[in-house]
N, C-alpha and C positions, 0 to 999 in steps of 0.2 A: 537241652531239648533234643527229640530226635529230627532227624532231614536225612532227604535222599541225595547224598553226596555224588559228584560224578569226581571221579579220580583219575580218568587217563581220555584221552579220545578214540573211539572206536564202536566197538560190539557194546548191547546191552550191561555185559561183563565185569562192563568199566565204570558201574553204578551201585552205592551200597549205602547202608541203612546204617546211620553216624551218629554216637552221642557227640553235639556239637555246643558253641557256646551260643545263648541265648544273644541275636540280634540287637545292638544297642540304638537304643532310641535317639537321633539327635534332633537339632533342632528344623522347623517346618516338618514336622516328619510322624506317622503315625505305629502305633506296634500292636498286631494284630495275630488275634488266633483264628488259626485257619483253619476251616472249616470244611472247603471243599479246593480244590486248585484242577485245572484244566491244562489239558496236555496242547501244543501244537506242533504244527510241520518245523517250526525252527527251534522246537528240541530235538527233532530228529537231529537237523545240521549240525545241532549244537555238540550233540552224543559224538556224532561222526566226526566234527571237526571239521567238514568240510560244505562250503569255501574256505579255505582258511582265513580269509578275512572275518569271518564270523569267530575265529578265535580270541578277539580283541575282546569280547564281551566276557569272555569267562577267565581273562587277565593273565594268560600264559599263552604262550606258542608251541610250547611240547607237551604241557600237560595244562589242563586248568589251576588256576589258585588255590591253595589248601582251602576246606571247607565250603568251595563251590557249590551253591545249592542249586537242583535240578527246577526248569519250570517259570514260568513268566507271569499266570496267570490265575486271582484263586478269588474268594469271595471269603469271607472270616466275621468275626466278632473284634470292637477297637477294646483292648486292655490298658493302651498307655495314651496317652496325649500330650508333646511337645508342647511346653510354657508358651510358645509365640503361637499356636495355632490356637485358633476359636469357632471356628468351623466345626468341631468333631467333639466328640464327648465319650468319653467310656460306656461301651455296651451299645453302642450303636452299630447298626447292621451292616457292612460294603461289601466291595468290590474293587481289581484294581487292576492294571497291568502290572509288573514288578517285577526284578530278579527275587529269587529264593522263596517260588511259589510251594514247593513239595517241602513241609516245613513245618513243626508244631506251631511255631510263629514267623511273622515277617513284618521288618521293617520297611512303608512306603512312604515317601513322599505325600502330606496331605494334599497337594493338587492335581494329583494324579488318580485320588478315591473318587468314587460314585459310592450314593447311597443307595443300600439295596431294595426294592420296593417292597412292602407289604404285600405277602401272598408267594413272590418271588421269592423260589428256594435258594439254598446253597450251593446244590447243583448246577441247578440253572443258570446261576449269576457267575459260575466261575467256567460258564461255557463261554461268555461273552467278548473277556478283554483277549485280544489283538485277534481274532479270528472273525469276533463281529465289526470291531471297530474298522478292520482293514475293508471290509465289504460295506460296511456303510460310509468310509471314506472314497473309495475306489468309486463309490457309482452316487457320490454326490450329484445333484442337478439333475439326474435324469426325470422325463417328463412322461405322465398318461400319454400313453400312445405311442411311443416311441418302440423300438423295436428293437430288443438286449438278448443277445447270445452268452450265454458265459461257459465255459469249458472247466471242466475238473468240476462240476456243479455236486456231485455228492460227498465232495470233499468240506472240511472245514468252513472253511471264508465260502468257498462256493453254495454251501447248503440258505448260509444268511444273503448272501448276493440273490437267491433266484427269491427268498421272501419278500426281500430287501425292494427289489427290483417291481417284483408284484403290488407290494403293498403301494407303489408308487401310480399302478395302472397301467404298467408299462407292460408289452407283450413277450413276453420270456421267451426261449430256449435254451434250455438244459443239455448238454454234453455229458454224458457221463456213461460207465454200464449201465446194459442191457436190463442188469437184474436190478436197478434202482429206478427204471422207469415209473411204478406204481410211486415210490415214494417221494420222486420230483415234481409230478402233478398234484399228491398230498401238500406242496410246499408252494404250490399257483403257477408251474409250469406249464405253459396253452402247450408248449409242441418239446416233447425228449429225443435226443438221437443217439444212438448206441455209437460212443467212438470206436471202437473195435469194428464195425462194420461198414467205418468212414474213411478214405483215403485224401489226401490234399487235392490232387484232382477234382474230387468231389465238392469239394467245401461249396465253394461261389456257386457251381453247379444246383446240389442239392439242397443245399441249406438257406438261401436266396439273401437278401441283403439287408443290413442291420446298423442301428445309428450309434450302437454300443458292443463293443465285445469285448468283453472281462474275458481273458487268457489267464486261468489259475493251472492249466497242467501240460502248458508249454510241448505239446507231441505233435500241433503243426507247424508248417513252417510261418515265418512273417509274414511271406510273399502272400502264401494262400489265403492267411487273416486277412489282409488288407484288400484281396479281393473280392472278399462279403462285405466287405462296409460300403452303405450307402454313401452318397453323394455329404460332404460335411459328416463325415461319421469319424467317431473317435476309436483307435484300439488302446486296450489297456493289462498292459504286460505286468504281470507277477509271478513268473516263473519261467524256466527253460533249462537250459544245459548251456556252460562255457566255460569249460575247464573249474580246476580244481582250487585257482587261485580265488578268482571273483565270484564264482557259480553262474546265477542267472544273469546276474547287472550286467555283463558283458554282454549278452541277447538283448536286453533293455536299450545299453546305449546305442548300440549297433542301430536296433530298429529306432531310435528316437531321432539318430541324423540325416537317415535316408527317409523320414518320415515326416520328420519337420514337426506342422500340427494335429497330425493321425494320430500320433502316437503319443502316449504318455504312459510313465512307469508309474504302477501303484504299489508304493510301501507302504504301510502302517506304521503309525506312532501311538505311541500313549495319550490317551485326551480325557479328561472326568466327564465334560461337557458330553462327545458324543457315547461313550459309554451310559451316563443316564440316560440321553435317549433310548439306548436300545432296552435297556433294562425297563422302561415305561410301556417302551412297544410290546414287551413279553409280558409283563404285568396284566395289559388291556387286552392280551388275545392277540395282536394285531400279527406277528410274530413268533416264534416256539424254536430254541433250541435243538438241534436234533441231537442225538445221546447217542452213539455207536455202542457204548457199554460203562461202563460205573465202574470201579475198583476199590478194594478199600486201602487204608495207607501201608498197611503190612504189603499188598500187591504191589506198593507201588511200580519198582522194577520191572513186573509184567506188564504195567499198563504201558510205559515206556519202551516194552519189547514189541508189543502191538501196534504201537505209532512207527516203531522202524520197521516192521515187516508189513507194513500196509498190506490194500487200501483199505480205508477208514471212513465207514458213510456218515459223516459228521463227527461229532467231539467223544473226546478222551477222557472222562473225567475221575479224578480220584478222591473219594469221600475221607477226609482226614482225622474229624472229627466222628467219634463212633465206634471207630476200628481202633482196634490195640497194632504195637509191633511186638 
């Protein structure tokens, strides 16, 4: 089969287009042809190699594993089904988090699949895993009414956070450029702020006080987050700078000790559970995707030069199925 192999850490460069060997199916486990696969921010890290702790995943320290395939996230057709599962059935529609998303096939873990909804494209559904799941994990609980800031907001996870957030009733602010204003209020933003024209200074100042603030682009400091949060207000760190070793976690723990119960880091994981949700909430309207641009799989490599030369107002996605190489 073909995949977009990554063979070294670095530049786009270091990615090419591999007759590979077909993915073997084992047991709990489903084999899928992919349809569409979605780019995100931790294929950039992945490319670059850095944290290097994010090297762990791609099973080498100087290079990746032979036949490392690019990509975490895709929406497909099931072609095989493991004897022990019964959950799944050939020709049914998903979706999934996974390694070896850019890929004619890939084998996933069946409890890690959502099925994909009626109506719900391929597109669409392979916008979803770790970019919506981390935004709908990250702003679990929050309530009508409450008052949610998030920064990086026309980015990936932040496009689903500020829906996320709305669909909830909750009173948003949007961070992001200037030039995405119109399209953050298109997504239930009441009030957008140009960070470019914001200094730390300003924040608590101008921005006033907030019972949530999703930190997706890490360019203020803790101190001045922590000085917009209301009275009981939570921050929530998922991103920053700290060196080359750990990357953000080190910003995370940092603000997690001197913050006690303000702060809390938000990762994403893989879940089937809340992936249907989201996939339900795009189904019903409730919700939508945003598309920064579409690739076909021949592109793929350019899509992946685009996620490293950002910004990126929402997802990456690469139509797999359709396109030749």
């Amino acid at each position: 089969m073909k995949a977009l192999i990554q063979t070294g850490y670095g530049s786009p460069c270091r990615v090419a287009f591999e007759d590979v060997r077909q993915p073997v199916l084992s047991a709990g486990g489903l084999l899928v042809r992919v349809h569409a696969a979605g780019l995100n921010a931790a294929d950039r890290l992945m490319l670059r190699g850095e944290p290097f702790a994010i090297r762990a995943l791609a099973g080498g320290v100087r290079r990746p594993r032979s036949g490392f395939v690019v990509g975490r996230a895709f929406a497909g057709r099931v072609e095989a089904v493991a004897d022990d599962v019964e959950d799944f059935a050939v020709g049914d529609e998903v979706l999934a988090e996974s390694v070896g998303a850019v890929g004619e096939l890939a084998v996933v873990p069946a409890r890690l699949v959502a099925r994909k909804p009626v109506g719900l494209t391929f597109i669409e559904a392979a916008a979803l895993p770790l970019a919506g799941t981390t935004a709908l994990q990250g702003l679990r609980g929050v309530q009508r009414g409450q008052r949610v800031l998030v920064t990086g907001a026309s980015g990936g996870v932040g496009s689903f956070a500020v829906q996320l957030a709305a669909a909830e009733g909750a009173a948003v602010t949007a961070v992001c450029a200037g030039r995405n204003v119109a399209m953050m209020r298109s997504l239930g933003a009441e009030r957008v702020i140009d960070y470019e024209r914001t200094s730390d200074a300003e924040i608590s100042v101008l921005w006033g006080k907030f019972d949530v603030i999703l930190d997706l682009a890490g360019n203020y400091s803790i101190k001045a987050l922590r000085g917009a949060l209301a009275p009981g207000g939570v921050l929530l760190l998922s991103a920053g700078t700290g060196g080359r070793w750990l990357g953000p976690v080190r910003r995370m723990l940092g603000a997690m000790i001197t913050g006690r119960r303000q702060v809390r880091a938000v990762t994403g994981r893989p879940d089937a559970a809340d992936l249907s949700r989201l996939a339900g909430m795009v189904a019903t309207g409730r919700i939508r995707p945003l598309i920064d641009d579409i690739y076909s799989f021949s592109e793929a490599a350019a899509a992946l030069d685009r996620i490293d030369r950002g910004p990126v107002a929402g997802k990456i996605v690469i139509e797999v199925v359709g396109s030749a190489v």
